[in-house]
C-alpha positions as a Markdown table, in Angstrom:
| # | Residue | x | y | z |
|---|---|---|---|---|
| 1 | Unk | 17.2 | -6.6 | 7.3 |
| 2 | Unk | 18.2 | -3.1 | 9.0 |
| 3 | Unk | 21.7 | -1.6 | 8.0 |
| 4 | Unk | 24.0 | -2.0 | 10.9 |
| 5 | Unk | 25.6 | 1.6 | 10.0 |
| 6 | Unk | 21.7 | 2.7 | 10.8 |
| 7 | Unk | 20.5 | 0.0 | 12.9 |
| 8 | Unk | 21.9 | 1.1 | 16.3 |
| 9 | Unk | 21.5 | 3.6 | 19.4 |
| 10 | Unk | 22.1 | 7.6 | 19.2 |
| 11 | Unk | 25.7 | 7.6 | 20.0 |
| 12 | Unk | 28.4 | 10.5 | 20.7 |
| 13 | Unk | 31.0 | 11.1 | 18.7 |
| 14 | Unk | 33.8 | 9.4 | 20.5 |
| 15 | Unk | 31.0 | 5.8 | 20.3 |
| 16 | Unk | 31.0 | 6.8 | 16.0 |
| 17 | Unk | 34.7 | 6.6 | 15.8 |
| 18 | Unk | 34.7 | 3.5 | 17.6 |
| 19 | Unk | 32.0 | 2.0 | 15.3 |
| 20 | Unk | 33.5 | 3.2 | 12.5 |
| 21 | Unk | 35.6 | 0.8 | 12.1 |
| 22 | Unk | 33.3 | -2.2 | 10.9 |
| 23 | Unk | 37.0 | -4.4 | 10.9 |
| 24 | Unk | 36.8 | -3.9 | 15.0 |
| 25 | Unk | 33.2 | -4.1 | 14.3 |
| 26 | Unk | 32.7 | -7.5 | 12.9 |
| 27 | Unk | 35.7 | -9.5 | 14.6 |
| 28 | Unk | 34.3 | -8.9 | 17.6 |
| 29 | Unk | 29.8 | -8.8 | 17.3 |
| 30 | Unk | 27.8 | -10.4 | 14.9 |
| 31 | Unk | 23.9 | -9.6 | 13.5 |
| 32 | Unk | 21.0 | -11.3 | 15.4 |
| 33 | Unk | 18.3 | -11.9 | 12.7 |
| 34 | Unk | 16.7 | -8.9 | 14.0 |
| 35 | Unk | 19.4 | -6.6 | 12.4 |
| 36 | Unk | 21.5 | -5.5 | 15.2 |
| 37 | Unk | 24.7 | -7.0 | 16.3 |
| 38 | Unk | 25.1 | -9.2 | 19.7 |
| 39 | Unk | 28.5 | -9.9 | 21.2 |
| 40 | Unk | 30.5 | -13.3 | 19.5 |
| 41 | Unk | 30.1 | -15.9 | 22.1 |
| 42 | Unk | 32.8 | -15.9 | 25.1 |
| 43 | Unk | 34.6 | -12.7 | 23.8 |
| 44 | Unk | 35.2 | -10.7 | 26.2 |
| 45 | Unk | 37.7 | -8.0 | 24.5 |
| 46 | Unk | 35.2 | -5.5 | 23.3 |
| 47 | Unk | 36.9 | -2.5 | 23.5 |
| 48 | Unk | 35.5 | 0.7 | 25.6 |
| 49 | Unk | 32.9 | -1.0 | 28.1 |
| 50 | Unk | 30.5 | 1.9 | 28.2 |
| 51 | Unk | 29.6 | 1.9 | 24.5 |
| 52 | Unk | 29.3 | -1.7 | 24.3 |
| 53 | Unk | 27.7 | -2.3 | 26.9 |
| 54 | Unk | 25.3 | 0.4 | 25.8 |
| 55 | Unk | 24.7 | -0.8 | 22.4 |
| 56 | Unk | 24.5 | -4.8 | 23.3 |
| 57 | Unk | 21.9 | -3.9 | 25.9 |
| 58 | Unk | 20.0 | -1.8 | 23.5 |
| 59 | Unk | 20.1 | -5.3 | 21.2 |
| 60 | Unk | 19.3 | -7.7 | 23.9 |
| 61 | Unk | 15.9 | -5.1 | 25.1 |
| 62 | Unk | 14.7 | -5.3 | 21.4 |
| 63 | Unk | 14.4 | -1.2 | 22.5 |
| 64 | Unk | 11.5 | 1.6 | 21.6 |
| 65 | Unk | 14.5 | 3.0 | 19.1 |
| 66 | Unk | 15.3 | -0.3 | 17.5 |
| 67 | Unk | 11.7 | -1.1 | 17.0 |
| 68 | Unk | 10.4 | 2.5 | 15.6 |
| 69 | Unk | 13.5 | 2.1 | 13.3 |
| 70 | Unk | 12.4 | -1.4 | 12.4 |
| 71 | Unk | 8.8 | 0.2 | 11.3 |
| 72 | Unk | 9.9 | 2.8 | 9.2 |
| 73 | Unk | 12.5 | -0.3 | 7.6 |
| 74 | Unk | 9.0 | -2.4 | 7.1 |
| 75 | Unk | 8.4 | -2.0 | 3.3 |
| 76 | Unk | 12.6 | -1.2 | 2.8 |
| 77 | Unk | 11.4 | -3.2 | -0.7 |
| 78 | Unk | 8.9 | -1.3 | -2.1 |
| 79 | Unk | 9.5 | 0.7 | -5.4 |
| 80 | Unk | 7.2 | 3.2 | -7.3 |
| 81 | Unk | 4.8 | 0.6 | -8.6 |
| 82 | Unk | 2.3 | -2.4 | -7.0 |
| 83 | Unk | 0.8 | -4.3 | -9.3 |
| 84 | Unk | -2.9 | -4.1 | -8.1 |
| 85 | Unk | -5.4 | -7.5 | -8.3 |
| 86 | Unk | -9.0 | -5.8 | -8.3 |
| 87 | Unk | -9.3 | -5.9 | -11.8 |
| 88 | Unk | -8.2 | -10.0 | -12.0 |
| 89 | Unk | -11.4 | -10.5 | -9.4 |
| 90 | Unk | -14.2 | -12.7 | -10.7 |
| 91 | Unk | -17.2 | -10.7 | -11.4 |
| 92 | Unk | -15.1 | -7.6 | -11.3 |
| 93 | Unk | -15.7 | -6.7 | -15.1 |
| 94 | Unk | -18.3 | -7.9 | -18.2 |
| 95 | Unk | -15.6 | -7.6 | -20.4 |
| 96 | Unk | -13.3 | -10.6 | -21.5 |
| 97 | Unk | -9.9 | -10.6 | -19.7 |
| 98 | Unk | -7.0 | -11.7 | -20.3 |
| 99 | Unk | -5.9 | -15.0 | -18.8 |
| 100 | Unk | -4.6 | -14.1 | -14.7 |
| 101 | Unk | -1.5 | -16.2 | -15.1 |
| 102 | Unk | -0.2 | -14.9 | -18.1 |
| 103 | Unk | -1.0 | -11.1 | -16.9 |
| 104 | Unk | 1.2 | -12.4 | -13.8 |
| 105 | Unk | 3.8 | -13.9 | -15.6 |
| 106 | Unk | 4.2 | -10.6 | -17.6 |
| 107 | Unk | 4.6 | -8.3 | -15.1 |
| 108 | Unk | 6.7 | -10.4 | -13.0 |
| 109 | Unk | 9.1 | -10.9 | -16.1 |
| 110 | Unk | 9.2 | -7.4 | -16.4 |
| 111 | Unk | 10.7 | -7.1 | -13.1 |
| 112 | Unk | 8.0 | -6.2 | -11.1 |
| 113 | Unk | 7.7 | -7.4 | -7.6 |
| 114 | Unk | 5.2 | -6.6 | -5.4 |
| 115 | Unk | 1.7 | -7.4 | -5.8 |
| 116 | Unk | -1.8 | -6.5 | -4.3 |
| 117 | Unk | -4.9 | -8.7 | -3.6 |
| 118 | Unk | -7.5 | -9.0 | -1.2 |
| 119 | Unk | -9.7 | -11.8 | 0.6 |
| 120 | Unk | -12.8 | -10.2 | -0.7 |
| 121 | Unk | -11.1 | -10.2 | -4.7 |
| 122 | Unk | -12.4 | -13.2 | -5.6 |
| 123 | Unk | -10.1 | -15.7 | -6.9 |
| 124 | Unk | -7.0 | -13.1 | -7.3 |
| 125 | Unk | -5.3 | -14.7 | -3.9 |
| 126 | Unk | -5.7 | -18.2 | -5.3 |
| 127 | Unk | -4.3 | -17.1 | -8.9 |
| 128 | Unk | -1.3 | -15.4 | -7.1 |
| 129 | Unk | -0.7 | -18.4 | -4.9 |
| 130 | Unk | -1.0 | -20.8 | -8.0 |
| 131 | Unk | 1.6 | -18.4 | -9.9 |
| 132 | Unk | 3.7 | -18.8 | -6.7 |
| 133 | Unk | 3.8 | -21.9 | -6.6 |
| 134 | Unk | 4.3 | -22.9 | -10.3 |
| 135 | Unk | 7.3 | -21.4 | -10.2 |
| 136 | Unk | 8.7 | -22.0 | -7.0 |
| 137 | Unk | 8.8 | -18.4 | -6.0 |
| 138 | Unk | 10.3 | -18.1 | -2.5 |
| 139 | Unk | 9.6 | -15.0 | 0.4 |
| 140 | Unk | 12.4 | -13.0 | -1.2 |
| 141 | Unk | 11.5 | -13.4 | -4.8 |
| 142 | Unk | 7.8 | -11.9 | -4.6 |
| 143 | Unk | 5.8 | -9.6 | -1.8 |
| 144 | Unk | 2.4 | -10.2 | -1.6 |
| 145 | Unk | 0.2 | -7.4 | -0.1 |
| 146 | Unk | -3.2 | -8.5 | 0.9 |
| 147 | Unk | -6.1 | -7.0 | 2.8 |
| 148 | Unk | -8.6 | -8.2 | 5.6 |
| 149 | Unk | -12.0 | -7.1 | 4.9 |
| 150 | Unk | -14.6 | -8.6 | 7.1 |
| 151 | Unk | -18.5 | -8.7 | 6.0 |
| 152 | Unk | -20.0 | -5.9 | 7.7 |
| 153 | Unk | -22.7 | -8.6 | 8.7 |
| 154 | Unk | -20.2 | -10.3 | 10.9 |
| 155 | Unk | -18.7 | -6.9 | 12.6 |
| 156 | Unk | -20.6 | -7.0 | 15.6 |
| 157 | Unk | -19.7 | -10.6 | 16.7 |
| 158 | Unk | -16.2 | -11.4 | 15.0 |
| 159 | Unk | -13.6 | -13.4 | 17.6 |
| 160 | Unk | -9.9 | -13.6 | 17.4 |
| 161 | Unk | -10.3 | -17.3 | 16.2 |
| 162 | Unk | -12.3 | -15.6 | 13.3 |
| 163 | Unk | -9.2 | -13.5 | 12.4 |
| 164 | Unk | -7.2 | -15.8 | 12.5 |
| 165 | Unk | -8.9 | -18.2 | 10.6 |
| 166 | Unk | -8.9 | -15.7 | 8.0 |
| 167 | Unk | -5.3 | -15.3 | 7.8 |
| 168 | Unk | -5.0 | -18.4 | 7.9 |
| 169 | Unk | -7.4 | -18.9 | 4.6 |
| 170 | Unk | -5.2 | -16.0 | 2.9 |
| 171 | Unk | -1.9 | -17.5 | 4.1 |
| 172 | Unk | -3.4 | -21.1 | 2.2 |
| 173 | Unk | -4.2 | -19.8 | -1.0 |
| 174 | Unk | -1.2 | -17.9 | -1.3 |
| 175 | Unk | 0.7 | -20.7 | -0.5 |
| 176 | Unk | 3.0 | -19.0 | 1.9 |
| 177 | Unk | 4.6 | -19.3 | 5.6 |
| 178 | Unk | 3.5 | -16.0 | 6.4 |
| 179 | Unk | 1.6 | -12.7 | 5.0 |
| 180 | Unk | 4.0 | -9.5 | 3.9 |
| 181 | Unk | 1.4 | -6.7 | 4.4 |
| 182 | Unk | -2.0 | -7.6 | 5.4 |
| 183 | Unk | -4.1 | -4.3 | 5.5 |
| 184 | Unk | -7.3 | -3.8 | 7.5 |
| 185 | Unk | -10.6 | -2.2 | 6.3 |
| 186 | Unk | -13.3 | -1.5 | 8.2 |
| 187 | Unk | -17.1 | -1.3 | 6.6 |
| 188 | Unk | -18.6 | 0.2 | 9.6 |
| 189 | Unk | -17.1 | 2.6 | 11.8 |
| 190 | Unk | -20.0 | 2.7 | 14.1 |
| 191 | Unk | -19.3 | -0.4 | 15.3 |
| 192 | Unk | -16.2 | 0.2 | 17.8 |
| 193 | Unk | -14.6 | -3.1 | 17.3 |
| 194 | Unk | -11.6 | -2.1 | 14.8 |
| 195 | Unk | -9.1 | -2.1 | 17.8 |
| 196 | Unk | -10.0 | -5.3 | 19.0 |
| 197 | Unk | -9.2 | -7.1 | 15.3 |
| 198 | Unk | -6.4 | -4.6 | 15.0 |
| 199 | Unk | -4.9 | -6.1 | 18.4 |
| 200 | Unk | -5.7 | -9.7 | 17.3 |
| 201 | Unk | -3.6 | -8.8 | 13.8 |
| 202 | Unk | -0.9 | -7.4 | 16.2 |
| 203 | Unk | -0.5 | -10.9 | 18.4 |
| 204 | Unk | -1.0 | -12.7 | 14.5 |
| 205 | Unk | 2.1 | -10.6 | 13.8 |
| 206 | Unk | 4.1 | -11.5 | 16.9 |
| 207 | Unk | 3.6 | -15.3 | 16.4 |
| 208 | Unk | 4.9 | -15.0 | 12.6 |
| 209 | Unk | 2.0 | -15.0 | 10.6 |
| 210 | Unk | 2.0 | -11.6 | 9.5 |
| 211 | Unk | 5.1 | -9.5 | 8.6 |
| 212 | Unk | 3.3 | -6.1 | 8.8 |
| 213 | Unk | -0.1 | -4.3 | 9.3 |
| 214 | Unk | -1.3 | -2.2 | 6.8 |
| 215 | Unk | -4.7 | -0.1 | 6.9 |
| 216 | Unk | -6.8 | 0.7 | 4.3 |
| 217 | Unk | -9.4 | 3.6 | 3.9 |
| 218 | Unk | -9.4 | 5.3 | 7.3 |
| 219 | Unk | -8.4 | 8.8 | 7.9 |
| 220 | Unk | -6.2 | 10.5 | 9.4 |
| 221 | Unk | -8.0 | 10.5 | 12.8 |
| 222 | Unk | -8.7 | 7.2 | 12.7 |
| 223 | Unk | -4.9 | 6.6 | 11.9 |
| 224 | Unk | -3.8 | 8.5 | 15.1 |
| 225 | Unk | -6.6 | 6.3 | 17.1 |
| 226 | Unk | -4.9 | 3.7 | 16.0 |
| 227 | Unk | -1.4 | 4.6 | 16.6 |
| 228 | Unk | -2.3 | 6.1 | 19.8 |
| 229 | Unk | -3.5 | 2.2 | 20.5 |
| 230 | Unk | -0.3 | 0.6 | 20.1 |
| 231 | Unk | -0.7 | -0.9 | 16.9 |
| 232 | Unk | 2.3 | -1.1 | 14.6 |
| 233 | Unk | 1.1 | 0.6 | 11.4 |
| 234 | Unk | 3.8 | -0.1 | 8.5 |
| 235 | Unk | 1.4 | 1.9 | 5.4 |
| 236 | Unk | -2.1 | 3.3 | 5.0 |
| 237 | Unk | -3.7 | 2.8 | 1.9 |
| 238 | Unk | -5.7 | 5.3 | -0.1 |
| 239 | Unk | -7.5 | 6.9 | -2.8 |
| 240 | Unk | -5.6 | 9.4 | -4.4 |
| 241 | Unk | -5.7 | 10.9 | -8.0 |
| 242 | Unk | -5.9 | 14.6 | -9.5 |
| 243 | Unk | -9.9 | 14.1 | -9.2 |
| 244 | Unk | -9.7 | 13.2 | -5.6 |
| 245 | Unk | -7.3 | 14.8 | -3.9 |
| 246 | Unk | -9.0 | 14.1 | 0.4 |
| 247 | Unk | -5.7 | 12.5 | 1.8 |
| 248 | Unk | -3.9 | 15.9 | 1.5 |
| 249 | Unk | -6.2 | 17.3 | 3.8 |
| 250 | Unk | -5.0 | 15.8 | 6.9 |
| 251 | Unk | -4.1 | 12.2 | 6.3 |
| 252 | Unk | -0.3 | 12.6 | 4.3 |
| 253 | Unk | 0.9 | 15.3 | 6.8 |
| 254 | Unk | -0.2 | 12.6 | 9.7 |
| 255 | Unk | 1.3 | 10.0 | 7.9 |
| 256 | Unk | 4.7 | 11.8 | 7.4 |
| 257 | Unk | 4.5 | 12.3 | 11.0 |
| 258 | Unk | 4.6 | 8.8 | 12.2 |
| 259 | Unk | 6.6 | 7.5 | 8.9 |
| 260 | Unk | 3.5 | 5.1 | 7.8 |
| 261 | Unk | 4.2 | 4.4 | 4.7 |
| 262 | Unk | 0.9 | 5.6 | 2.0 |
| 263 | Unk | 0.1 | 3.5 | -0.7 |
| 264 | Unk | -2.2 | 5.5 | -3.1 |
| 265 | Unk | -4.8 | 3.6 | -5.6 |
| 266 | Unk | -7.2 | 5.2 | -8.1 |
| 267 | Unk | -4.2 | 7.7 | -9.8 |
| 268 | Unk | -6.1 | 6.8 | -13.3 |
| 269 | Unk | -9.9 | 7.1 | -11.1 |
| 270 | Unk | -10.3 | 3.4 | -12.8 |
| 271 | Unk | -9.3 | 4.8 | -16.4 |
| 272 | Unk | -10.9 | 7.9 | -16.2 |
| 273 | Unk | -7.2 | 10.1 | -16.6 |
| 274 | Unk | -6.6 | 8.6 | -19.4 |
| 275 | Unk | -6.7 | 8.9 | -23.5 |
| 276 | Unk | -9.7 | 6.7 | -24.2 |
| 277 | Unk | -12.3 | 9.2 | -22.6 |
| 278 | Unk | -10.5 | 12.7 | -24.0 |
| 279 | Unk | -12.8 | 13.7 | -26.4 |
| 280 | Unk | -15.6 | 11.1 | -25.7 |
| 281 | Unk | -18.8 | 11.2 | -24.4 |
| 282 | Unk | -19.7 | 9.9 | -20.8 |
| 283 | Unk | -20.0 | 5.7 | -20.4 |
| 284 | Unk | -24.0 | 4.7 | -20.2 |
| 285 | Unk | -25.0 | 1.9 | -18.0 |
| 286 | Unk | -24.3 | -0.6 | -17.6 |
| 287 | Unk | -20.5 | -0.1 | -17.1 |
| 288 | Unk | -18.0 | -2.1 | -18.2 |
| 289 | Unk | -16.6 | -2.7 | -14.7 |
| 290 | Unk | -16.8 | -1.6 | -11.3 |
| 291 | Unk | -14.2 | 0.6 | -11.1 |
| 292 | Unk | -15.3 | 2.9 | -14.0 |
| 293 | Unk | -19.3 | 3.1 | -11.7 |
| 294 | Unk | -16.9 | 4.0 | -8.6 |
| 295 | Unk | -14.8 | 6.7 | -10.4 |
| 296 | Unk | -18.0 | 8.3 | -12.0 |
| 297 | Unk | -19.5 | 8.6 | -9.0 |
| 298 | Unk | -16.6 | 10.4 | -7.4 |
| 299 | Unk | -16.1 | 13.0 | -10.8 |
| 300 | Unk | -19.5 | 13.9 | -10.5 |
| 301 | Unk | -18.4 | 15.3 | -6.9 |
| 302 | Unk | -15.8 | 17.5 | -8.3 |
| 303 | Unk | -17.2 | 18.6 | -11.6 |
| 304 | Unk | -18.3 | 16.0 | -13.6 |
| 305 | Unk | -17.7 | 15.4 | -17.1 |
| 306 | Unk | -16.6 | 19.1 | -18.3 |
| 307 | Unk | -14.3 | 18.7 | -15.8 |
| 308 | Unk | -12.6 | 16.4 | -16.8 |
| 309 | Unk | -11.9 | 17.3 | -20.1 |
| 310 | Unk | -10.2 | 20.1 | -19.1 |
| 311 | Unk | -7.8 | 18.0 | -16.9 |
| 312 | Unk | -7.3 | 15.3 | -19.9 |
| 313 | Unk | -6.5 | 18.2 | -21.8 |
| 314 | Unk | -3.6 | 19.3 | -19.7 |
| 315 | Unk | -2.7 | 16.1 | -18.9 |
| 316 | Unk | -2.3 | 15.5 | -22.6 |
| 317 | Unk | 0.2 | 18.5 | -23.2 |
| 318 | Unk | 2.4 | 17.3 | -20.3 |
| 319 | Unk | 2.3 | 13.5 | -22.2 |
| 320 | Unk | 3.2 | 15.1 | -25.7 |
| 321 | Unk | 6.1 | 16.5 | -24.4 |
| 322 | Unk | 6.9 | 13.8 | -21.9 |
| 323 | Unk | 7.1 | 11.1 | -24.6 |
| 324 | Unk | 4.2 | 9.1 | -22.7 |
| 325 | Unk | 0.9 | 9.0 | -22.1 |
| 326 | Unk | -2.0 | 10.3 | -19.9 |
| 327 | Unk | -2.5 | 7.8 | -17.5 |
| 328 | Unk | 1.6 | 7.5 | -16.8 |
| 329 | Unk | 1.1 | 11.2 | -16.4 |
| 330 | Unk | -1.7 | 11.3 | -13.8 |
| 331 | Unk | -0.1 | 8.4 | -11.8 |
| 332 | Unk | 3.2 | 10.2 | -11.9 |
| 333 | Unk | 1.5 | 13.0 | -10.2 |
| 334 | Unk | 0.4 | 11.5 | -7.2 |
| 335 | Unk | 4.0 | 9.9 | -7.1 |
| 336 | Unk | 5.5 | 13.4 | -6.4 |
| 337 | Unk | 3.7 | 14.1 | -3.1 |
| 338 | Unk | 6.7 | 12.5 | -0.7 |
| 339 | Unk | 3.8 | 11.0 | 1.5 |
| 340 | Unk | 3.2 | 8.7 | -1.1 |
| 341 | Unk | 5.7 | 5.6 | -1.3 |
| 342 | Unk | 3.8 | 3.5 | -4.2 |
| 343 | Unk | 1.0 | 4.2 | -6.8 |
| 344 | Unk | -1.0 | 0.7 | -6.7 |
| 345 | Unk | -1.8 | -0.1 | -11.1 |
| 346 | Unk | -4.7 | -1.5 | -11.5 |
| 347 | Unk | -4.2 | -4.4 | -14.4 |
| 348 | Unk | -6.5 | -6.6 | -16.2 |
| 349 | Unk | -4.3 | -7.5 | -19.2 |
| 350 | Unk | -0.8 | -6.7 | -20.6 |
| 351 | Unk | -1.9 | -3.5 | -22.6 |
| 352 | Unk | 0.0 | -0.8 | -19.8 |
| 353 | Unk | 2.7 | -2.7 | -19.3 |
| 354 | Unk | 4.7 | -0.4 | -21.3 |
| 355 | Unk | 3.0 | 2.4 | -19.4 |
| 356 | Unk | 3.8 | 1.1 | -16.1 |
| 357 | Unk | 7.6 | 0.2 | -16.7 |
| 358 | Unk | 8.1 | 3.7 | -17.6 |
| 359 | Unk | 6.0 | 5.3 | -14.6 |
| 360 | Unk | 8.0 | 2.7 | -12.6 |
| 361 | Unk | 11.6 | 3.8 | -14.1 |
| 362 | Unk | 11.6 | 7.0 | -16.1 |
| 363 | Unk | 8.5 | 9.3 | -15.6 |
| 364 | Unk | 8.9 | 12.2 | -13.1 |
| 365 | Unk | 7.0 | 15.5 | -13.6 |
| 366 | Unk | 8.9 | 18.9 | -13.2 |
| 367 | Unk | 7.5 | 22.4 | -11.2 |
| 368 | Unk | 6.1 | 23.2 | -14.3 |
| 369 | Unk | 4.7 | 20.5 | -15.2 |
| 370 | Unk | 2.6 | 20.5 | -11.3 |
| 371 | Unk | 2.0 | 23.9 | -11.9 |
| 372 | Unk | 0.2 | 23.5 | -15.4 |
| 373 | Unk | -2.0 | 20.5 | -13.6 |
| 374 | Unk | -2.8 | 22.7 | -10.8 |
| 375 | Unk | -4.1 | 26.1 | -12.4 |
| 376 | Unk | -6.7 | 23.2 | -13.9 |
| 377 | Unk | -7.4 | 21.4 | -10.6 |
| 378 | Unk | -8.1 | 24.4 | -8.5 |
| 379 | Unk | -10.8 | 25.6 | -11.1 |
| 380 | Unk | -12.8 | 22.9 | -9.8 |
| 381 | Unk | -14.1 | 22.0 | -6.2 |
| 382 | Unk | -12.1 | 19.2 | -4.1 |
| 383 | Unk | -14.2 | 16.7 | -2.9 |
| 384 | Unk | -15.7 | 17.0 | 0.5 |
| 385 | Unk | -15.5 | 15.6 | 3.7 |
| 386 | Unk | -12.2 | 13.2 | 5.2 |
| 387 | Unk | -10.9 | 10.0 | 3.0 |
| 388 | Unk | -13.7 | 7.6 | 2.7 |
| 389 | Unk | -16.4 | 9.1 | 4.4 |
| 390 | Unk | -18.8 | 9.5 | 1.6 |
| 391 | Unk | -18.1 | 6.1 | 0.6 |
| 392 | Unk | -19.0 | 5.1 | 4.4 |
| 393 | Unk | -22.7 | 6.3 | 3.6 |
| 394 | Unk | -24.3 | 3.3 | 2.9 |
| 395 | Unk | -27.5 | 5.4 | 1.9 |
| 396 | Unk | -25.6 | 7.2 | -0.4 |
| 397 | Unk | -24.8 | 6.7 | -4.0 |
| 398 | Unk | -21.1 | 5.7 | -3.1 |
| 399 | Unk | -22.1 | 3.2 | -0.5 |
| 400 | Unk | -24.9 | 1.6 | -2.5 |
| 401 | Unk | -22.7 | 0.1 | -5.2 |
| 402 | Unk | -20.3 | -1.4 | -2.1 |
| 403 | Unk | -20.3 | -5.4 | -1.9 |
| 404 | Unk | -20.3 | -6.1 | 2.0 |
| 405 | Unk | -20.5 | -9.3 | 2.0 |
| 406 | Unk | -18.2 | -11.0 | -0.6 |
| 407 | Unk | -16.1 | -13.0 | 2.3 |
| 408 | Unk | -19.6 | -15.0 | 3.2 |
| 409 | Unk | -19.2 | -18.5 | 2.4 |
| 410 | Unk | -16.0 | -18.2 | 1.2 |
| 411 | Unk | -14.0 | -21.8 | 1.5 |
């Protein structure tokens, strides 16, 4: 819900003085559920005529300001840290994790209230919606985030019935009346259809199935496509981490712009920036999970495995004199560009929680600190090419490992 001190038209002086007053204020207007204030039925003393007339108009039209003000209010409940799903997915890791439900019911005791998933991580809406619904978890007590991510088989041909059957799907397993965020990715860009579904999400949105549109993995031409369309962005979400650094290129400074709110993932490149590998040789196949084959592939683009030593190495200093670790660190990084309104954590068990209440409540880096990280970085090449685009290469080493199809069949 918008602040009524904010939540109203660009008035003079003399209309501030009057509104000042939230006693005159409230006797005489009261808040639609869209935030703003409508006239109490049949009074008629409302003070100075022009600047109530002005403002209740401004209510009634649902105007452009109202509206642009409602978009940057979107996510008004975000905080530093997501809790990210991936990792929960079935088939996402060899290794043994710890039951979903109890990594849930951790994080979500430790106050943490906003959570990520996706149609194509298998199993992780269900486990949210079960977790939901075992405790009788209402709209304002949790904030799911999900994404759309249709097979790139079915690009070509998809219908708005299609979209809307899968919001529907996500809506059921979740167990809720309506999605927070759902955020958009696209496999293909050749295949000019992303408005279309974009415009389909926008009407889902107007009939109440969606609270906001999110995008994920397009860049920051694509955003202003978008934008330029009509489409109500609330965030854009990203890769971002001291190994890959492509979003601040173009895509935060057009973010800032239109106040879309960027979500980064990857700050720890999938464990990478962290204490286990300082020191340690490089992973042989097979992997342990697909996040660790992803971020290999992208620190081989920026300097491979000498490389990062040196950044673990400075990382490390910072920790030592932080109190904290390597991972809080490199996420805490990321958290300091102001583009960036969350850092999405990854979890798979309770072994960070400690980590990521901290990163979430006490870690911030100073000028120094940057500055240390940076006279590392820039001894290195950045990664080439616009957010997402080598991974858009589907003869390439970073397309090849994608899963395209993991919505086929899906009940």
């Amino acid at each position: 819900m918008c602040d009524p001190r904010l939540c109203r038209p660009r008035l003079g002086a003399e209309d501030i003085a009057i509104w000042a007053s939230e006693t005159y204020r409230d006797a005489r207007f009261k808040r639609d559920d869209f935030g703003l204030y409508e006239p109490v039925e049949n009074e008629t003393r409302v003070g100075p005529t022009t600047y109530a007339v002005r403002y209740v108009r401004a209510a009634q039209r649902r105007s452009a300001w109202a509206k642009r003000y409602d978009a940057v209010m979107a996510l008004e409940y975000l905080e530093r840290v997501i809790v990210g799903g991936w990792q929960l997915a079935e088939g996402h890791a060899r290794a043994r994790k710890e039951p979903g439900p109890e990594v849930l019911e951790a994080y979500y005791r430790a106050g943490f209230r906003v959570f990520d998933c996706a149609d194509i991580y298998t199993g992780v809406e269900s486990l949210i919606g079960s977790f939901i619904g075992a405790h009788g978890l209402g709209s304002n007590d949790i904030k799911v985030h999900t994404k759309t991510v249709p097979d790139i088989s079915s690009l070509a041909t998809l219908t708005p019935r299609d979209i809307e059957t899968s919001i529907l799907r996500s809506i059921s397993r979740l167990g809720l009346e309506r999605l927070d965020l759902v955020q958009f990715h696209w496999w293909d860009l050749g295949v000019r259809r992303y408005l279309d579904v974009l415009h389909t999400l926008s009407t889902l949105r107007d009939k109440g199935l969606i609270r906001e549109i999110g995008l994920t993995n397009f860049s920051a031409g694509q955003l202003e496509e978008i934008l330029a369309a009509g489409i109500p962005v609330a965030s854009i979400q990203t890769q971002y981490s001291l190994l890959d650094r492509r979003p601040r290129a173009q895509l935060f400074e057009t973010a800032k712009r239109h106040e879309v709110a960027v979500l980064a993932y990857g700050s720890v490149a999938g464990g990478l920036l962290s204490e286990r590998y300082r020191g340690a040789e490089r992973p042989r196949e097979p992997h342990e999970n697909r996040s660790l084959t992803k971020y290999l592939l992208i620190l081989e683009e920026m300097g491979g495995w000498r490389a990062l030593q040196d950044m673990l190495g400075g990382l490390a200093t910072i920790a030592d004199r932080r109190g904290t670790d390597v991972a809080t660190i490199a996420s805490a990084l990321c958290l300091h560009d102001d583009a960036v309104k969350a850092c999405i954590v990854g979890v798979k068990n309770t072994a960070h929680l400690a980590s990521h209440l901290a990163l979430r409540d006490e870690v911030t880096l100073s000028e120094e600190d940057r500055s240390e990280l940076e006279a590392i970085r820039i001894r290195y090449p950045e990664i080439p090419g616009a957010v997402y685009a080598l991974e858009r290469d589907r003869t390439g080493p970073h397309g090849r490992i994608m899963k395209y199809g993991l919505n086929e069949g899906a009940p």
